[in-house]
MITORBA-766122 format. One record per residue (C-alpha): residue number from 1; residue in one letter; x, y, z. Coordinates in Angstrom, 1 decimal. Layout:
BEGIN
  nr rest      X      Y      Z
 NUM    a      X      Y      Z
...
This chain:
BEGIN
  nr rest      X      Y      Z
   1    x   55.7  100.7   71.7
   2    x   58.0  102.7   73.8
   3    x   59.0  106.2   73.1
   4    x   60.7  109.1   75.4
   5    x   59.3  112.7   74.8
   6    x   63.4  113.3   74.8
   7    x   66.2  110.7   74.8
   8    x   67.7  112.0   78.0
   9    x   65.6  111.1   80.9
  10    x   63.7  108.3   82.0
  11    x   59.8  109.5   80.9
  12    x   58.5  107.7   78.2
  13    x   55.3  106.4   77.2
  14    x   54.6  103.0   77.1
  15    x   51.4  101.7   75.5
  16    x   49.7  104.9   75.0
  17    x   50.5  106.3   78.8
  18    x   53.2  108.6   80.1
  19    x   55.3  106.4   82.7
  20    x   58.6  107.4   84.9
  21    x   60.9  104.5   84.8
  22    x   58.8  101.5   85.2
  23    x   55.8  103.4   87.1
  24    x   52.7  104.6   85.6
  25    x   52.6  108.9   86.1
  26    x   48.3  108.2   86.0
  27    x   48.9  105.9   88.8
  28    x   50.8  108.4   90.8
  29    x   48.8  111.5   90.6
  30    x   45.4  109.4   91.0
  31    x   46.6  108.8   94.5
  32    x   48.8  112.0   95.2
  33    x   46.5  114.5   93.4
  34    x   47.7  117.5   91.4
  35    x   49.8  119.5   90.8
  36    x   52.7  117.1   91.5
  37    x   56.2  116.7   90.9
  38    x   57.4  113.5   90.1
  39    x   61.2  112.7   89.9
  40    x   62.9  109.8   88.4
  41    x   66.0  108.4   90.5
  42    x   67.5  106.9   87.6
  43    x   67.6  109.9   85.6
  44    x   68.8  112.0   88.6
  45    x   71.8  109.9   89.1
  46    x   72.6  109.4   85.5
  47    x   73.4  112.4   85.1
  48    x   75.9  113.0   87.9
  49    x   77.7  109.7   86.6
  50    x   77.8  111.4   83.1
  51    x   80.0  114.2   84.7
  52    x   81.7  112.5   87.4
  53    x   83.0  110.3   84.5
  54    x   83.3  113.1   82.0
  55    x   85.6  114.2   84.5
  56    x   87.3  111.0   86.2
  57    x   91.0  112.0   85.5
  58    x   91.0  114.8   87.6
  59    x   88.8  113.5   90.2
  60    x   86.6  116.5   90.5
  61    x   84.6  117.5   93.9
  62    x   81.4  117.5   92.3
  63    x   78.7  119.7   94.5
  64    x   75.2  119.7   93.9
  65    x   74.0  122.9   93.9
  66    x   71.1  122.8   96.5
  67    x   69.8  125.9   95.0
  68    x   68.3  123.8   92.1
  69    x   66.6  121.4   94.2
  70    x   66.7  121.0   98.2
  71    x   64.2  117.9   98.7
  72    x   65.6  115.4  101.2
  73    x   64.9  112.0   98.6
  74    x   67.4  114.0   95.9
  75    x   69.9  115.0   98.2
  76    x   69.9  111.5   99.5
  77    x   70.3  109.9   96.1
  78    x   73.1  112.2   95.2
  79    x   74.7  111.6   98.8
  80    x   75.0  108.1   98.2
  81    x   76.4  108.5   94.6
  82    x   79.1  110.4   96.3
  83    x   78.2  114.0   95.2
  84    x   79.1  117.3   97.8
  85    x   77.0  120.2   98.0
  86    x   77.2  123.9   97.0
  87    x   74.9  125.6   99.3
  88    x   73.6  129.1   99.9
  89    x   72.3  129.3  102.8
  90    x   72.0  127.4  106.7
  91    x   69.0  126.0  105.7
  92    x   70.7  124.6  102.9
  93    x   73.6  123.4  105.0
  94    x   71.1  122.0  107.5
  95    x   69.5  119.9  105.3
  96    x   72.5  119.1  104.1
  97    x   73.4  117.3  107.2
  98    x   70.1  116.1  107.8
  99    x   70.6  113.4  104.6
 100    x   74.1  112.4  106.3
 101    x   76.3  114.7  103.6
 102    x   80.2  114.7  104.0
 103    x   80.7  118.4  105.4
 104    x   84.3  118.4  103.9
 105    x   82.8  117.8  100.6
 106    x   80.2  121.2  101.3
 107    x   81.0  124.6   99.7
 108    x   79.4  127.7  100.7
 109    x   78.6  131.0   98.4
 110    x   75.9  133.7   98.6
 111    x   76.3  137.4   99.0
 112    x   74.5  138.0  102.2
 113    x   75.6  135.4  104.7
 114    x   74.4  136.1  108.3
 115    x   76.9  136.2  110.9
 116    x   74.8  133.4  112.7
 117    x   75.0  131.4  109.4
 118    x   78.9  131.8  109.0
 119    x   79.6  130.5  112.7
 120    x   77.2  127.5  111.8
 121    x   79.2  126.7  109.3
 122    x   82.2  126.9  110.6
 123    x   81.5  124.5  113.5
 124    x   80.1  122.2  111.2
 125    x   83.4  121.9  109.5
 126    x   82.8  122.3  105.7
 127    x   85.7  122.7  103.2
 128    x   85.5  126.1  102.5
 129    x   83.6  129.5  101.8
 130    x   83.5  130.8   98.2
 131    x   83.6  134.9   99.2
 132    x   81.8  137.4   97.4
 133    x   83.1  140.7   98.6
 134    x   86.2  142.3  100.8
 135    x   83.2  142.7  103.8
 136    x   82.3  139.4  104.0
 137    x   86.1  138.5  104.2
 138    x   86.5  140.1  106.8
 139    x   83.9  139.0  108.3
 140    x   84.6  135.6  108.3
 141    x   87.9  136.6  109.9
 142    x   86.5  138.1  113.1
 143    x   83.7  135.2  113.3
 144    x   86.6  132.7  112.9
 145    x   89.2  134.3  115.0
 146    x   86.0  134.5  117.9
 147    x   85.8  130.7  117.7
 148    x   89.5  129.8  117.6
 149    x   89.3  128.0  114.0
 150    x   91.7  128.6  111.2
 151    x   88.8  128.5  107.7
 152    x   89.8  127.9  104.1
 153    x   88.1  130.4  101.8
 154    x   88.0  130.7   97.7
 155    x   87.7  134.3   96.3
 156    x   84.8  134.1   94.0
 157    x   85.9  136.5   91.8
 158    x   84.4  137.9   88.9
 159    x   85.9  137.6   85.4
 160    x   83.2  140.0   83.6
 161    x   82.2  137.3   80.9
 162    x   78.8  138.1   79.5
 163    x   76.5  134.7   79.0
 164    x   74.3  133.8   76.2
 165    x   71.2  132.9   78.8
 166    x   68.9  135.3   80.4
 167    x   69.7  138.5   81.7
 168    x   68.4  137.3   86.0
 169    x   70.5  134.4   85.5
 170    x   73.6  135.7   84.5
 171    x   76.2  136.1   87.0
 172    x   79.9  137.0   85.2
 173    x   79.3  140.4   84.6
 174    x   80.7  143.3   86.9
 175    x   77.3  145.2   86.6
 176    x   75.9  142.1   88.9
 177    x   76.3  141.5   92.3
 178    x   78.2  138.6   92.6
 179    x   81.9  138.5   93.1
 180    x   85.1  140.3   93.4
 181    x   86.3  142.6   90.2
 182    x   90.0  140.9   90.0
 183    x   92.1  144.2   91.1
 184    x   90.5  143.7   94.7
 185    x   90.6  140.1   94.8
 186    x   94.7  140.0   93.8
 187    x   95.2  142.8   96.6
 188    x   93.8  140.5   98.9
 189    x   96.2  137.2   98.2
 190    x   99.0  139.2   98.2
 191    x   97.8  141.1  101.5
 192    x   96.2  137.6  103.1
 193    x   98.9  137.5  106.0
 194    x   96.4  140.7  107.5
 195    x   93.9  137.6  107.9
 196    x   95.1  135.4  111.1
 197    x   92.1  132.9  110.8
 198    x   91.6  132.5  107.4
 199    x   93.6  130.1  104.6
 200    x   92.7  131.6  101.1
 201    x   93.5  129.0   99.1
 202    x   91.0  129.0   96.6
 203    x   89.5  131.0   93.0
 204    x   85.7  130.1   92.4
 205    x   84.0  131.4   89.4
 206    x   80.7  131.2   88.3
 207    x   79.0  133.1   84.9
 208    x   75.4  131.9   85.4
 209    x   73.0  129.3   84.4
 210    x   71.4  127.6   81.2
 211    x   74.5  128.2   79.2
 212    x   74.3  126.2   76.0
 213    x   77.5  127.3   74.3
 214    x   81.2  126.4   75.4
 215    x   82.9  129.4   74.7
 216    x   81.7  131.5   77.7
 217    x   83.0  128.6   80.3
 218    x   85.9  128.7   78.6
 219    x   86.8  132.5   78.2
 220    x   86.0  132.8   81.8
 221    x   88.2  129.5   82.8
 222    x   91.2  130.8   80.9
 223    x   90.8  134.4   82.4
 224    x   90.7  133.1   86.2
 225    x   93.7  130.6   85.2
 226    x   95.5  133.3   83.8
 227    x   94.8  135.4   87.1
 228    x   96.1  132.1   89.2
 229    x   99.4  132.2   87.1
 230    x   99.7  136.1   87.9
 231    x   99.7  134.9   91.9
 232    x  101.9  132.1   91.3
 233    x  104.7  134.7   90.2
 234    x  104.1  136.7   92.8
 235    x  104.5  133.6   95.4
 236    x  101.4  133.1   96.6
 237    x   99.7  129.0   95.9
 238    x   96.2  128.4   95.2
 239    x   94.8  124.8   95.9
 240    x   91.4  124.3   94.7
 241    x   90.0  126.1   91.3
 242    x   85.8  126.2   91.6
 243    x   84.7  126.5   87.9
 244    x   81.0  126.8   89.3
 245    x   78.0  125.3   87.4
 246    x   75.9  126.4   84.7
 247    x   75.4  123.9   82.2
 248    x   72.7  124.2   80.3
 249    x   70.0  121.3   79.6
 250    x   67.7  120.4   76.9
 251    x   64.2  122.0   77.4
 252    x   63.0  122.2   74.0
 253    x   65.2  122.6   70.6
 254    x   68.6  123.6   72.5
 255    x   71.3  121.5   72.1
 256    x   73.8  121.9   74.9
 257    x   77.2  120.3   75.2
 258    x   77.3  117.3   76.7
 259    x   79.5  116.6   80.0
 260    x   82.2  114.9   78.1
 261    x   82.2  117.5   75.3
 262    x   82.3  120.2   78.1
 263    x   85.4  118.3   79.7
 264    x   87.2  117.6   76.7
 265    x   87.5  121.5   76.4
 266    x   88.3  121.9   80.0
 267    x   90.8  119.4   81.1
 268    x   93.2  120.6   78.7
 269    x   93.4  124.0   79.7
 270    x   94.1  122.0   83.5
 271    x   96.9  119.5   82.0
 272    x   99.8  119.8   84.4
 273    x   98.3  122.1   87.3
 274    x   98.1  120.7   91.0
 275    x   94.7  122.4   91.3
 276    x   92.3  120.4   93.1
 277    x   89.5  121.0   90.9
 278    x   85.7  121.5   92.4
 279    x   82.5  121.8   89.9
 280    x   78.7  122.8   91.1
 281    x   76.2  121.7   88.9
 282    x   72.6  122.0   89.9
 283    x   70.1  122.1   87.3
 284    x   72.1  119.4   84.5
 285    x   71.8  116.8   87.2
 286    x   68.2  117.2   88.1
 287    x   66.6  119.3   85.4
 288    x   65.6  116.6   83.4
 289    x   64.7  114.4   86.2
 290    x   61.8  115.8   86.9
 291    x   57.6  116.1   85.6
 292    x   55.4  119.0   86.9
 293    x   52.2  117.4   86.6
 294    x   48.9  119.2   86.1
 295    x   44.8  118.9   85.5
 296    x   42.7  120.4   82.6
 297    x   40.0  122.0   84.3
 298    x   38.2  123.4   81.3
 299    x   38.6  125.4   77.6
 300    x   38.4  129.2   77.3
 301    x   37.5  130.2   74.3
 302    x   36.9  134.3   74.4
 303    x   36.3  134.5   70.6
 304    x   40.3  135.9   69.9
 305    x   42.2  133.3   72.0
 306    x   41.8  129.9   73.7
 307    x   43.3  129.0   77.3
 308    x   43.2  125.9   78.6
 309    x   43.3  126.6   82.5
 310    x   44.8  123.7   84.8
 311    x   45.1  123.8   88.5
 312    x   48.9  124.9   88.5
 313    x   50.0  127.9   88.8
 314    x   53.1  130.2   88.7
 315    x   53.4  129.7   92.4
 316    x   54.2  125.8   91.7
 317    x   56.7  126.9   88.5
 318    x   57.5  130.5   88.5
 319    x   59.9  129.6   85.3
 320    x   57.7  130.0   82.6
 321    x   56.8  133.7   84.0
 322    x   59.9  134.6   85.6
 323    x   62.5  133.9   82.7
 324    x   59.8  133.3   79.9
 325    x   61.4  129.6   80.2
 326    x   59.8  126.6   77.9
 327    x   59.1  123.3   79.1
 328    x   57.5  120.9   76.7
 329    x   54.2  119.7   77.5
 330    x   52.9  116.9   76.8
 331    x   49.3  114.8   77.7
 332    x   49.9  111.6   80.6
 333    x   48.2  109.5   78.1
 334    x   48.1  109.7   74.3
 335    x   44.7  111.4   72.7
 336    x   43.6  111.6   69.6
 337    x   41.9  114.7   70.3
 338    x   42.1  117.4   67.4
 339    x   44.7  119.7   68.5
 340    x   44.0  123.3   69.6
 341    x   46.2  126.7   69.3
 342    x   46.3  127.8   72.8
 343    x   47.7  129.1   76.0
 344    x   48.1  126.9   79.5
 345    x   47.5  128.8   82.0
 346    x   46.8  128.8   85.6
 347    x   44.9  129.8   88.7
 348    x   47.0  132.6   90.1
 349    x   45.6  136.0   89.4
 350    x   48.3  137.6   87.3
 351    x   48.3  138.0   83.6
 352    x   51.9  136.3   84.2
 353    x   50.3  133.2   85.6
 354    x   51.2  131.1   81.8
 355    x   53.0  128.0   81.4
 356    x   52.4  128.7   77.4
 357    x   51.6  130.9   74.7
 358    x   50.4  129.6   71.6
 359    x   50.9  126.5   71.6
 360    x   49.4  123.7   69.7
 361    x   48.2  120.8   71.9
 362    x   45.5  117.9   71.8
 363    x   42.4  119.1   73.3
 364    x   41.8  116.7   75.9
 365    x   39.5  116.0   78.0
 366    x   38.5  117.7   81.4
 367    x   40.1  116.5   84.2
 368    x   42.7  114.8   82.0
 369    x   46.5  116.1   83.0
 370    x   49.3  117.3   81.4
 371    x   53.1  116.7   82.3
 372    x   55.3  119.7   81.9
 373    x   58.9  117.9   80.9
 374    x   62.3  119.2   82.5
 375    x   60.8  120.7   85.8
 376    x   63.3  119.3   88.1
 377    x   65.7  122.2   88.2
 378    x   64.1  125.6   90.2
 379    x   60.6  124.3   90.8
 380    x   59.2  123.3   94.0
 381    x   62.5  125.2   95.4
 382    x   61.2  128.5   93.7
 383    x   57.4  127.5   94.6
 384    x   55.3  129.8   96.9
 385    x   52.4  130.0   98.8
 386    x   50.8  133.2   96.6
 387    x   47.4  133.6   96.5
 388    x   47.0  131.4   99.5
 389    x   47.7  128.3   98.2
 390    x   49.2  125.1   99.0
 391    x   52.8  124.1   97.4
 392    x   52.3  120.5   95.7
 393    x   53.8  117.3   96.9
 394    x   56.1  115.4   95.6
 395    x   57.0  111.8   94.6
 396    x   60.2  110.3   93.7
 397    x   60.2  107.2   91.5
 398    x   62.8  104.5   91.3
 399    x   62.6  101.8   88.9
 400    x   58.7  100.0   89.8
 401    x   58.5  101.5   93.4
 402    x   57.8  105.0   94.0
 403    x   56.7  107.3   97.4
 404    x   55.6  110.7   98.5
 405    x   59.0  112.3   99.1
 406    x   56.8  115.7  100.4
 407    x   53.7  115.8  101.2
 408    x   51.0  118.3  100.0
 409    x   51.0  121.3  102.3
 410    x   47.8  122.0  104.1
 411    x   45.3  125.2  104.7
 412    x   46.7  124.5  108.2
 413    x   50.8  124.3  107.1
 414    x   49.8  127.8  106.0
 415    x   48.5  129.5  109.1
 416    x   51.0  127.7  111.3
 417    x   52.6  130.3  113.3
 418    x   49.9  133.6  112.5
 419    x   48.9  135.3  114.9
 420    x   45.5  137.8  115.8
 421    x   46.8  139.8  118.4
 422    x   44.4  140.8  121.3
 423    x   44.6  144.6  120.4
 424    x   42.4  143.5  117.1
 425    x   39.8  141.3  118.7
């Protein structure tokens, strides 16, 4: 019998043991070890397909947001499926260029870029900036006027829509960092002329991430469409409309919109507009296209609660401590064992260090592992080396074939590049 834990990625168990695609996970980790992060090509481009033709009448520039996941073997995949890239940083655009991405399809946000990182991207060549603030504007202006290059640029501006998600991963409000309150960002199209290197062409919004319900996308859509109709009166054209990413995923019980639900509420409101439309979605492509895989070192029992400790930690997943997140959990191979109230926990010394509280799982074995479901999205990207450990490799699988897509990092990776200066020998 085969059965998915969730009908929207390719996990599933298959005879009594937890496979990706057509690859046994026990298989995998007995080579690689744990903790481990397995990812399932199939899964990851499924789900840019599902919006790229959710989407298909417009012809969207759809750009991964790196944030989400940076490792070379997803990039690549999505590279070949014809996806862009939203990036944040010159790492970001570096590796971007490492896996052979299209610069013109490469859109750059963040609050803080360094002038070093502007003029990188600038003589790379990508589409366009997506500006935060009236400084960084400016900026980009005397960067680009030093190198002689004319750069398009989107005002991200902020449309002060509150989303249902958590609180460190909402973006739309004016009591956040993130964009440009609309006031400014109007006085600066009608004032552009001031700019001699700059083209700004563009209105990028973004409200946050994990959002389950439509309406917020589409009070914020309306309002920055509205705000484009206010500049067309006034004579000034915009060319591409960035509606960000955001989407939110199944982890659990939630039950997001799908991408064709999502675009059958947004294409209407773009119905006779020559807007050249861009989307960044991150964590719906590769959320669910991804296992955190873990070992049961041993029971606690301390007479009020049990924990069952595994050799992950919070510096492999921050999620569950960060954001309080749930990811499902469930045992590489079926057991029979009685099930037990308890909490998963790891290593790290910090009461924070839980994957789960309270929940009800088969006691298995020592030694046995668990898989921790929708870990593709802000995992081994938000992984550290705290408490002197080693971040955990990662495999990507694709139908019977799979390979070590990072390697383990070693005691060695660690100390590369310390230093005991003489004054303390």
């Amino acid at each position: 019998m085969t059965r998915s834990p969730h009908p929207i990625h390719d996990f599933h168990y298959k005879a009594g043991e937890l496979f990706c695609e057509g690859v046994k996970v026990s298989s995998i980790v007995k080579t690689t070890g744990t903790p481990a992060y397995i990812y399932s090509h199939k899964t990851l481009v499924d789900h840019f397909n599902k919006i790229k033709a959710a989407f298909d009448e417009v012809d969207p520039l759809i750009c991964f947001a790196m944030k989400a996941n940076s490792n070379l073997a997803v990039l690549k995949a999505l590279v070949s499926a014809g996806a862009g890239f939203d990036i944040v940083s010159g790492g970001e655009l570096r590796k971007a260029r490492l896996v052979g991405a299209d610069v013109r399809k490469i859109v750059y946000a963040s609050v803080g870029k360094t002038d070093a990182e502007i003029a990188d991207a600038i003589k790379a060549g990508i589409l366009l900036f997506n500006v935060e603030s009236s400084p960084e504007l400016e900026n980009i202006e005397r960067i680009a006027g030093s190198m002689k290059k004319t750069v398009q640029v989107a005002l991200r501006i902020n449309p002060d829509v509150q989303a249902p998600t958590h609180d460190k991963i909402n973006t739309g409000s004016l009591k956040k960092k993130f964009g440009i309150d609309l006031s400014t960002a109007r006085g600066i199209f009608l004032g552009q002329k001031k700019y001699k290197h700059l083209l700004i062409n563009g209105v990028h919004i973004h409200i946050g991430s994990q959002i389950t319900e439509g309406a917020p996308f589409l009070k914020a859509i309306r309002r920055a469409l509205a705000f484009i109709d206010g500049l067309a009166r006034e004579g000034v054209r915009v060319t591409y409309f960035d509606i960000g990413g955001g989407l939110g995923i199944i982890y659990s019980d939630e039950k997001p919109q799908t991408a064709k639900e999502f675009a059958n509420r947004v294409l209407p409101l773009l119905k006779g507009r020559a807007l050249r439309l861009i989307m960044e979605p991150g964590r719906f492509i590769v959320g669910n296209a991804g296992i955190f895989v873990t070992r049961k070192l041993y029971t606690k029992d301390n007479g009020v609660k049990k924990f069952m400790i595994v050799d992950g930690g919070m510096n492999d997943l921050v999620r569950p401590s960060m954001y309080g997140a749930h990811h499902e959990i469930i045992p590489l191979e079926r057991s029979a064992a009685r099930k037990i109230v308890c909490d998963v926990v790891g290593p790290i010394c910090e009461s924070g260090d839980v994957f789960a509280h309270d929940r009800k799982l088969p006691d298995i074995a020592d030694g046995k592992c668990l898989a921790l479901l929708s870990a593709g999205a802000y995992g081994y990207s938000m992984a550290s080396n705290y408490n002197v450990r080693p971040r955990a490799s990662e495999v990507m699988v694709k139908g019977d074939r799979w390979a070590v897509v990072q390697a383990r990092e070693t005691f060695r990776d660690l100390v590369k590049g310390a230093h005991i200066p003489a004054f303390l020998k």
